[in-house]
C-alpha positions in Angstrom: -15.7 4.6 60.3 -19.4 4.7 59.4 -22.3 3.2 62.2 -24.1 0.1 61.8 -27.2 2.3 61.2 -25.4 4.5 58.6 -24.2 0.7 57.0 -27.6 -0.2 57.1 -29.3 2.8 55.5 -26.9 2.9 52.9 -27.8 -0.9 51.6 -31.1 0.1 52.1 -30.5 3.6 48.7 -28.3 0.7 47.2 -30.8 -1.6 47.3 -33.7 0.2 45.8 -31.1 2.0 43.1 -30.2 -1.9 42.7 -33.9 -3.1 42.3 -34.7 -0.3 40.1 -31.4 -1.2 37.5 -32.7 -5.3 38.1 -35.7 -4.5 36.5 -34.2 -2.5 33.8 -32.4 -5.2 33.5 -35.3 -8.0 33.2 -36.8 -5.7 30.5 -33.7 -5.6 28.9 -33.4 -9.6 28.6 -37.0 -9.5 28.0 -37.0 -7.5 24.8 -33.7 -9.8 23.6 -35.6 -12.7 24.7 -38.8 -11.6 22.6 -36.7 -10.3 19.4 -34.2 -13.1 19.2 -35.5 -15.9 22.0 -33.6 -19.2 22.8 -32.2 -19.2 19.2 -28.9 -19.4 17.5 -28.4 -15.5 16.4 -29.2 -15.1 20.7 -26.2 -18.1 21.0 -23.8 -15.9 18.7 -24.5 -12.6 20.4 -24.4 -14.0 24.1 -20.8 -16.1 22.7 -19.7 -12.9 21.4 -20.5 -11.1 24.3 -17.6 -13.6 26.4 -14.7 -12.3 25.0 -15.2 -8.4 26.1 -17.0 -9.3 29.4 -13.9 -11.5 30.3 -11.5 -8.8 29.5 -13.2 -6.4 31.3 -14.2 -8.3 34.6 -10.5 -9.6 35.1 -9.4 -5.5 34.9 -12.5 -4.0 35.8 -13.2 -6.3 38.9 -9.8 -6.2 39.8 -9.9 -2.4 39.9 -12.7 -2.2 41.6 -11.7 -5.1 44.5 -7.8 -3.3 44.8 -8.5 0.1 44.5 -10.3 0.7 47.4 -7.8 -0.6 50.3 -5.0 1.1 48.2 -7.0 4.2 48.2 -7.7 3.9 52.1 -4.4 3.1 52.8 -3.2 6.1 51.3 -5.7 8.6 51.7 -5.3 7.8 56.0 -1.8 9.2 55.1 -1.7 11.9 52.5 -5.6 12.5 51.0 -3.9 14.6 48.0 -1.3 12.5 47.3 -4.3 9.4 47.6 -6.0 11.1 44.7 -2.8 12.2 42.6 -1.7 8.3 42.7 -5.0 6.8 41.6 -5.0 8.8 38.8 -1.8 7.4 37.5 -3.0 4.3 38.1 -5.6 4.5 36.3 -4.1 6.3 33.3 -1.9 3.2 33.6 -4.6 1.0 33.3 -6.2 2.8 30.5 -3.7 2.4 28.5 -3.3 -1.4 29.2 -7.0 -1.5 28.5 -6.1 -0.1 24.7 -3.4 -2.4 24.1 -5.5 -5.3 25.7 -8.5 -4.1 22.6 -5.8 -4.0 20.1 -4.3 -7.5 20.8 -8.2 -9.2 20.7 -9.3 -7.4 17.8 -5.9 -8.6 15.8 -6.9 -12.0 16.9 -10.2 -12.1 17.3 -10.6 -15.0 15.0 -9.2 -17.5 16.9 -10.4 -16.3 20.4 -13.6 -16.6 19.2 -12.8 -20.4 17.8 -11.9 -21.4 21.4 -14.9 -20.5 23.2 -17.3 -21.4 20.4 -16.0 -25.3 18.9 -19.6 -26.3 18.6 -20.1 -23.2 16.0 -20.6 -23.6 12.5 -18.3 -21.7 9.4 -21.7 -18.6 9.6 -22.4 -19.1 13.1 -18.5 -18.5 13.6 -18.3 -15.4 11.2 -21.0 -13.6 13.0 -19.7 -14.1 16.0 -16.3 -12.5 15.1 -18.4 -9.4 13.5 -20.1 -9.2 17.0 -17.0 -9.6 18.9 -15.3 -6.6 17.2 -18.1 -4.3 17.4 -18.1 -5.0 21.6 -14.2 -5.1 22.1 -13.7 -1.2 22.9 -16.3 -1.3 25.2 -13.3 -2.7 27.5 -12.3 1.0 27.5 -15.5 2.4 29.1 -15.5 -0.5 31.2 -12.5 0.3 33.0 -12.6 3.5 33.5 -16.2 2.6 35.1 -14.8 0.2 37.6 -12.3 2.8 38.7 -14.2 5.3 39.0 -17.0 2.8 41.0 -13.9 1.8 43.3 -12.6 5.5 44.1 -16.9 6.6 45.0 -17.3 3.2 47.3 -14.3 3.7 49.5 -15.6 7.4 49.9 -18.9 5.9 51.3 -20.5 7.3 48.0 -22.4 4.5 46.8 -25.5 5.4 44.9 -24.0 6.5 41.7 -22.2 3.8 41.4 -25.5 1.7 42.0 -26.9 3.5 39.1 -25.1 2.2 36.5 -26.5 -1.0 35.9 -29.6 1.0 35.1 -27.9 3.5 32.9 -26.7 0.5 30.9 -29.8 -1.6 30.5 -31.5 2.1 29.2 -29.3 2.2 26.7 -29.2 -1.6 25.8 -33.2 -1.7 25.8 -33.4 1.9 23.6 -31.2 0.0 20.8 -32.4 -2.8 20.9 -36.1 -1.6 19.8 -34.7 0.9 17.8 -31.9 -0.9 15.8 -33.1 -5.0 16.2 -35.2 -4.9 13.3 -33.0 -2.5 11.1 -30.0 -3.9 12.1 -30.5 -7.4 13.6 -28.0 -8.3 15.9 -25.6 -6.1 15.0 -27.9 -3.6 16.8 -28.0 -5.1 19.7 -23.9 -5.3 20.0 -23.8 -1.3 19.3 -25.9 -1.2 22.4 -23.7 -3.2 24.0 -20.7 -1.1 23.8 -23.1 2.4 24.5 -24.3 1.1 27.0 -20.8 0.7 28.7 -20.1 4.3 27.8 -23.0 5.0 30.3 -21.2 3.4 33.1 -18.4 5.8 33.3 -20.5 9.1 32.3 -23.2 8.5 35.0 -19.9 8.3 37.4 -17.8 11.6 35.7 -19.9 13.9 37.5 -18.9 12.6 41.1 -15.3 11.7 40.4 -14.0 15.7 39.4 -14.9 16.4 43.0 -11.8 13.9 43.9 -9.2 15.4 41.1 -9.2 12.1 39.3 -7.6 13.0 35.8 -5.3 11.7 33.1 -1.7 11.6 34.3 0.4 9.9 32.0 4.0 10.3 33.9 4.8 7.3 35.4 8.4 7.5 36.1 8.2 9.1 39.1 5.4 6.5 40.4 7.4 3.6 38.8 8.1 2.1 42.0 4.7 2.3 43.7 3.3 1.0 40.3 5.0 -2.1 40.6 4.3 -2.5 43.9 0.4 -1.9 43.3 1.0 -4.7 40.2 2.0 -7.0 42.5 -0.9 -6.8 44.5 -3.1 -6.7 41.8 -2.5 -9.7 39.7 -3.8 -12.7 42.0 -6.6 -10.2 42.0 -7.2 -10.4 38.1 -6.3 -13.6 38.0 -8.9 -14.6 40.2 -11.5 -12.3 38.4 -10.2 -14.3 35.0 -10.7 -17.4 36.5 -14.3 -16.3 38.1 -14.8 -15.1 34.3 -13.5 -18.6 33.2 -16.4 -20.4 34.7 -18.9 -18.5 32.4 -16.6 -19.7 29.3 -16.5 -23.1 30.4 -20.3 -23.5 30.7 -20.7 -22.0 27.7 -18.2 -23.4 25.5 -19.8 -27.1 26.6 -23.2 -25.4 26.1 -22.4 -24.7 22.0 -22.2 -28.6 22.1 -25.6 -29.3 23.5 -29.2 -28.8 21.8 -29.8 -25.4 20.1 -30.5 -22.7 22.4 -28.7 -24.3 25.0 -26.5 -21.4 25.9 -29.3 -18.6 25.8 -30.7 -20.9 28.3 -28.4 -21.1 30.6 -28.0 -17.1 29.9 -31.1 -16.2 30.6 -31.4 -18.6 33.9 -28.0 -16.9 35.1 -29.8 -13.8 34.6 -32.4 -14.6 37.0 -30.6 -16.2 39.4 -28.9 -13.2 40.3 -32.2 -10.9 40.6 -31.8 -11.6 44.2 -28.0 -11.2 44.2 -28.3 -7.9 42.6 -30.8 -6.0 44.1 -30.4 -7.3 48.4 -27.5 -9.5 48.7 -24.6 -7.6 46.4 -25.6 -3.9 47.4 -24.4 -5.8 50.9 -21.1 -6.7 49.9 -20.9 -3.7 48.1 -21.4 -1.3 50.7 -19.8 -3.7 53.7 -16.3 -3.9 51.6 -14.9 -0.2 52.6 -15.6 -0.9 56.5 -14.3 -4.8 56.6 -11.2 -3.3 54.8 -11.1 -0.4 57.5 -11.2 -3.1 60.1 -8.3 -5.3 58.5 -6.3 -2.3 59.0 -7.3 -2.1 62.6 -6.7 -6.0 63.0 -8.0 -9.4 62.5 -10.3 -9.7 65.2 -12.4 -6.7 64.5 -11.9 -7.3 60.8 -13.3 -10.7 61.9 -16.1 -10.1 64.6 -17.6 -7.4 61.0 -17.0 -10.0 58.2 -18.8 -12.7 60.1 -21.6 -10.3 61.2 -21.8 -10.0 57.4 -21.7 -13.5 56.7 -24.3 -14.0 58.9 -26.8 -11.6 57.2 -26.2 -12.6 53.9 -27.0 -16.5 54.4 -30.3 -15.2 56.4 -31.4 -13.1 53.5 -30.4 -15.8 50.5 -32.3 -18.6 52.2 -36.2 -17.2 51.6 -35.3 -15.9 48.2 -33.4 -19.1 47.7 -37.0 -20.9 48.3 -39.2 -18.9 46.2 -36.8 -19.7 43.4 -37.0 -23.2 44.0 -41.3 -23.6 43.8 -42.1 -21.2 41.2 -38.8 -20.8 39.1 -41.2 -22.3 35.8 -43.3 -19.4 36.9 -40.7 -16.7 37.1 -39.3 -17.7 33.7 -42.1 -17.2 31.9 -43.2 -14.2 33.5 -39.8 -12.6 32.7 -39.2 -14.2 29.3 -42.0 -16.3 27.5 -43.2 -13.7 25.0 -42.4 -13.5 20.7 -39.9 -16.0 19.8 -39.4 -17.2 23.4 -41.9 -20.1 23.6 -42.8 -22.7 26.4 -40.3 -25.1 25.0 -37.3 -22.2 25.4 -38.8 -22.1 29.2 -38.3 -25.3 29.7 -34.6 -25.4 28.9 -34.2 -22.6 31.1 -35.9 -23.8 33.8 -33.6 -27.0 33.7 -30.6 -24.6 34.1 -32.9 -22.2 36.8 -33.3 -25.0 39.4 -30.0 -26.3 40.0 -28.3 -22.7 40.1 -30.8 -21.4 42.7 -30.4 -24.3 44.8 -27.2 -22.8 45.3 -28.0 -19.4 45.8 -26.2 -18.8 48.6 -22.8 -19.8 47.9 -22.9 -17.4 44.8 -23.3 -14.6 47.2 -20.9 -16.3 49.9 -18.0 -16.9 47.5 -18.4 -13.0 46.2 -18.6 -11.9 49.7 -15.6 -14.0 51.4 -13.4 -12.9 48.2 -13.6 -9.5 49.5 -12.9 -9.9 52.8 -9.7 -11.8 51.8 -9.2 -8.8 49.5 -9.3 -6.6 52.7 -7.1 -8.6 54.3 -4.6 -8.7 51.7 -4.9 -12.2 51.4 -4.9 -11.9 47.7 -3.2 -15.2 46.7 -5.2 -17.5 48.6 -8.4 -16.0 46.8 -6.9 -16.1 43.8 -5.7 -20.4 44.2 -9.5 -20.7 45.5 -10.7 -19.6 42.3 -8.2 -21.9 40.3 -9.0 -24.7 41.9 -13.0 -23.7 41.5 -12.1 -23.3 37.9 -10.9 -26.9 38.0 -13.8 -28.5 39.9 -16.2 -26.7 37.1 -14.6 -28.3 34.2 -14.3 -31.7 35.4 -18.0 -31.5 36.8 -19.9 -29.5 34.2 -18.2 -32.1 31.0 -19.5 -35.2 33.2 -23.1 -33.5 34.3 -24.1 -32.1 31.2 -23.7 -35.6 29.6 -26.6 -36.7 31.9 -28.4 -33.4 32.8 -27.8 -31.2 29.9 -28.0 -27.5 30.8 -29.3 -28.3 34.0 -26.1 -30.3 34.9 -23.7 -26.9 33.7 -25.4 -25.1 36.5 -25.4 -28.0 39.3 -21.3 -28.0 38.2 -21.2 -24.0 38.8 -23.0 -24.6 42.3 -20.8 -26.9 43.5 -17.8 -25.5 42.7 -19.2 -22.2 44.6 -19.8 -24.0 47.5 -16.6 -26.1 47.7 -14.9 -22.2 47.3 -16.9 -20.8 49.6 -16.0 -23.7 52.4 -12.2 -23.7 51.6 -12.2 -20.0 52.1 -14.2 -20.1 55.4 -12.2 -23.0 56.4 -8.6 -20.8 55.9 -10.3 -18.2 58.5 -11.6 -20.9 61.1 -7.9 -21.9 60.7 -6.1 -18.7 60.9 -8.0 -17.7 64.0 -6.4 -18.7 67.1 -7.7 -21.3 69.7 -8.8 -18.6 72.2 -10.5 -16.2 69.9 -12.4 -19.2 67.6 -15.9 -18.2 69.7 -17.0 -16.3 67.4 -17.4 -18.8 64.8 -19.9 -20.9 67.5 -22.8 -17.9 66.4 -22.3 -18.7 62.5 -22.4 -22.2 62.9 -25.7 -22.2 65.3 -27.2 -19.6 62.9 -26.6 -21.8 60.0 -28.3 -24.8 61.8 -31.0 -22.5 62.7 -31.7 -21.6 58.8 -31.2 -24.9 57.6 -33.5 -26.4 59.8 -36.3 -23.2 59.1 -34.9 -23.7 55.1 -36.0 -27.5 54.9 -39.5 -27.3 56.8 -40.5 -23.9 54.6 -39.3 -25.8 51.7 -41.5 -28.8 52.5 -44.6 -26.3 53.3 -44.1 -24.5 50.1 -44.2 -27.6 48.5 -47.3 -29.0 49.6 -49.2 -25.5 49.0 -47.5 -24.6 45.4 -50.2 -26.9 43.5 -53.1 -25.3 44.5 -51.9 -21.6 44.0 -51.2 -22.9 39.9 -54.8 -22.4 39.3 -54.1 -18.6 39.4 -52.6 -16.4 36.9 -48.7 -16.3 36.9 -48.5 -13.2 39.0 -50.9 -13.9 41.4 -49.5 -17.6 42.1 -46.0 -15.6 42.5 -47.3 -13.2 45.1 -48.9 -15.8 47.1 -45.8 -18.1 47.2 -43.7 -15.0 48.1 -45.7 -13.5 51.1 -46.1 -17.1 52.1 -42.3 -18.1 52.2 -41.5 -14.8 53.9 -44.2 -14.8 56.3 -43.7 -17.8 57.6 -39.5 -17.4 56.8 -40.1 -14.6 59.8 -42.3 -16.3 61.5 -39.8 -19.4 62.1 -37.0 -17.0 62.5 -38.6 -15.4 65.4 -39.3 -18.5 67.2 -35.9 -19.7 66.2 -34.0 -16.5 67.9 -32.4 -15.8 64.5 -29.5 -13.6 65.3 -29.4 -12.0 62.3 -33.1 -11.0 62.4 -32.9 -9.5 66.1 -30.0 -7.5 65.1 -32.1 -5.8 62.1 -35.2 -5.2 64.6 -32.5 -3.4 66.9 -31.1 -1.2 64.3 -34.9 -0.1 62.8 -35.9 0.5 66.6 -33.2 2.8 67.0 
């Protein structure tokens, strides 16, 4: 089992890999947002885009999240036979990816009626073109995810971080080269290359394992089934994750024009933090909270609320920067060409009530896995149902009062009403005698509240006189000032979390 230190270190490659791919990634939104803006050709692509990205996140995710206990399970018994079965499974897999691509594009027509109503007749025929073109992209997609799953629960986790910039190359280099010959159309072939880059970036790594193509099942029939069963709360749950995004979009189409390349593009930012410090985290914590569930509860336990722990000290300043200067970071990542001041203010509607609930994003990903790990598949999976639920019922009623702004207050709440049901099932699982452990999270999370709300209040008074500088410059002051005196507090505070990172770098 790899050291704190090693745990540590290995966030750290992830994290700059991670921050490298982010900012691919804003460059990649940036060029979309300056050839098409908050418009309805960027409404058609991003509603095209659904179909494929749901398919792929309920297999891919649910590859990714299964595989790796599977994998550990096995390999602690037989490290051949580990490899031989995960590569029928995932020749298993890719053929239900195929049949998944046929099915859609057979009936692509009507999919794309039901998550775009507010369409009209050209809006909806472009939409179907796009849809097409991005369907087989499901293909690379999985065998991405498998192949991402197989490297993490090896503790080989940067070229698996390097996707995401792989893709946004690829995305960025067709959209300047094919936008203005090709229009959207472009764009969507990037789309689908782009995936392809996933899994080719990966290949290299994976033949060191003897993943390959093994289409005889019979004689793994059994162990299939058995591996189905544990998969589908886990895709179901991914589905209903992905389900969210249609929701908010589909009552998006039925708001103002360029509502839902708004509330794309303010989803996008949000999860700059999340990608680059809080998911490389998760990421690279997963493999060692599973090797603790198969140890037992309390060390799985004692590691996932360590990780717990972390993760809401390091969304809290990032959540506050968001918060003061999010007009600011919008336009510094997006307000060029056709995206003008007006598109920035949609966005920012949309920006402000998703990252005031920055943290729960990153909690409700994190606790997933860790009930993942502890085979705990179902309850994860009726968490996200009854998620799915809340953000219906809350984004139709907010919207009607907010607009965008209330789709992404419906998301946050929903995330943070998963999040506390799924940290309520541990408090209650835990018996009487070994619930101490829960008294650090709960006086670390007064501690950060407390520090949160007076930062937030500072920030607040200060923002108005750091406006008079350039974008970047007011950025840069807000950010070293949040931090500075985020540490500061935490210091005098006795912050757990932060003591525990001085420990590790003195060592």
């Amino acid at each position: 089992m790899p050291t704190l230190s090693h745990v540590v270190k290995s966030v750290g490659l992830v994290t700059i890999i991670a921050a490298i791919g982010k900012v691919l990634g804003f460059g990649r939104e940036s060029i979309i947002a300056a050839y098409f803006g908050a418009s309805s050709t960027a409404d058609i692509f991003f509603v095209a885009s659904l179909i494929p990205t749901i398919l792929f996140t309920a297999l891919g995710s649910g590859l990714q999240a299964g595989v790796i206990p599977i994998y550990l399970e096995k390999k602690a018994e037989n490290p051949r036979g580990a490899d031989e079965f995960i590569s029928v499974l995932g020749s298993f897999f890719m053929i239900v990816a195929v049949v998944m691509t046929i099915a859609c594009l057979i009936f692509t027509k009507p999919l794309v009626m039901m998550v775009a109503p507010g369409f009209s007749g050209s809006e909806l025929a472009l939409t179907e073109v796009l849809t097409r073109i991005m369907l087989p992209s499901l293909l690379f997609f999985t065998l991405a995810y498998m192949a991402t799953g197989v490297l993490n629960a090896n503790q080989r986790f940067l070229l698996p971080a390097f996707t995401s910039t792989a893709q946004n190359t690829v995305i960025i280099l067709a959209t300047v080269l094919f936008a203005a010959p090709f229009g959207v159309k472009g764009l969507a072939w990037g789309f689908v290359f782009g995936a392809a880059s996933q899994f080719i970036i990966q290949y290299p790594s994976l033949k060191k394992y003897k993943i390959r193509p093994v289409f005889s099942f019979r004689a793994y029939k059994q162990q299939i089934i058995n591996t189905l069963i544990t998969f589908y709360p886990i895709i179901i749950a991914a589905l209903a994750i992905q389900l969210n995004s249609v929701v908010d979009r589909i009552i998006a189409t039925s708001l103002e024009t360029g509502s839902v390349s708004a509330l794309n593009y303010a989803n996008r930012l949000l999860w700059l933090p999340l990608s680059i410090v809080l998911t490389p985290l998760i990421t690279v914590l997963y493999p060692s909270i599973v090797e603790r569930a198969i140890e037992g509860y309390q060390s799985f336990l004692s590691l996932t609320l360590k990780g717990l722990k972390s993760l809401l000290f390091l969304a809290v300043p990032f959540m506050i920067v968001m918060l003061i200067s999010g007009n600011s970071l919008i336009a510094l990542a997006f307000q060029r060409g056709a995206f003008d001041a007006s598109a920035t203010e949609t966005t920012y509607t949309a920006f402000f009530f998703y990252s005031a609930c920055l943290p729960f994003f990153a909690l409700r990903d994190y606790l997933m896995n860790a009930f993942y790990a502890l085979k705990k598949t179902k309850v994860a999976m009726y968490s996200c149902l009854i998620a799915v639920l809340l953000n219906v019922l809350l984004s139709w009623t907010l919207s009607r009062f907010l607009g965008v702004g209330g789709i992404a207050l419906a998301s946050g709440i929903s995330m943070f009403l998963q999040s506390l049901y799924l940290f309520s099932f541990l408090w209650l699982k835990t018996k009487k005698t070994d619930k101490a452990v829960f008294t650090d999270v709960f006086q670390e999370s007064s501690k950060l509240i407390i520090i949160g709300a007076l930062i937030y209040g500072l920030a607040l008074w200060i923002h108005p006189f750091t406006l008079k500088f350039p974008i970047f410059v007011e950025l840069v002051i807000v950010s070293l000032m949040v931090f500075g005196v985020y540490i500061l507090f935490s210091m005098l505070f006795k912050v757990s979390s932060l003591e525990a990172l001085r420990k590790i770098r003195s060592k």
